[in-house]
N, C-alpha and C positions, 0 to 999 in steps of 0.2 A: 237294765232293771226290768224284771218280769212284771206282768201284771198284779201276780200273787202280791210282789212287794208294795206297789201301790194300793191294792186294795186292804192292806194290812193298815197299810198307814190310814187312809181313807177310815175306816172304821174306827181308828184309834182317836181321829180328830174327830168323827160322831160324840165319843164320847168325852172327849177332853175338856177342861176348864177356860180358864181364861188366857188370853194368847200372853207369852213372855215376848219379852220383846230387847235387845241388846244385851244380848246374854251369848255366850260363846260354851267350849266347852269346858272354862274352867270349873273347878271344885269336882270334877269327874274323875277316876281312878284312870291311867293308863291305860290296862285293858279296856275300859269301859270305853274312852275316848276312841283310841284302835279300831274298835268295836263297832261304833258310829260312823265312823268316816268308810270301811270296809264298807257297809251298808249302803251310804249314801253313794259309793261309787260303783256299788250293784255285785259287790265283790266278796258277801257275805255266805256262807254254806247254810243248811239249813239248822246246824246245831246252834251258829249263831242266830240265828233269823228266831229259833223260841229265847234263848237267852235275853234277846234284844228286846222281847214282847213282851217275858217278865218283868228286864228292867223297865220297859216304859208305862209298863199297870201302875208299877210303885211309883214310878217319876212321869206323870202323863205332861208336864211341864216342858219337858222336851220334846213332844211329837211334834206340836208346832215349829218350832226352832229347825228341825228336822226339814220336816216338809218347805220349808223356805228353803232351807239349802239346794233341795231336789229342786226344786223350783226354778231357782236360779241356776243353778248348774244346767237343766234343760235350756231353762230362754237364751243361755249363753250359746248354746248347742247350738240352735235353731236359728241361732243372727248369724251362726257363725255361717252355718250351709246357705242362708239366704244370699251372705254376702260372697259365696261362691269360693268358699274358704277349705 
């Protein structure tokens, strides 16, 4: 994941509401869902990466949800190299 992508998100949780919390991606369309996980695995082009931003102005509800995933996906990363994996 580039910087760009985190500073996208980073701005997005500037302005987001209140954190959801045990929420997955259901009630999402297919491509929407695709679309998210692409991202979150750094796998996204950049025609997705504005699509991603439109949908998430309209559903800011998901940036947090988002940002956890990265989250965790990284500390997982980073236990993993620690423990010399």
């Amino acid at each position: 994941m580039s910087d760009d992508d985190i500073s996208l998100l980073i701005e997005f949780l500037d302005r987001s509401g209140p954190e959801v919390s045990g929420r997955g991606l259901i009630g999402l369309q297919v491509e929407q869902t695709a679309m998210i996980e692409r991202f979150i695995n750094g796998r996204c082009d950049d025609a997705e990466r504005r699509e991603l931003s439109r949908f998430l102005q309209l559903h800011p509800a998901w940036i947090r949800w988002i940002a956890e995933r990265i989250r965790t996906g990284r500390d997982a990363g980073e236990s993993s190299l620690a423990a010399g994996e």
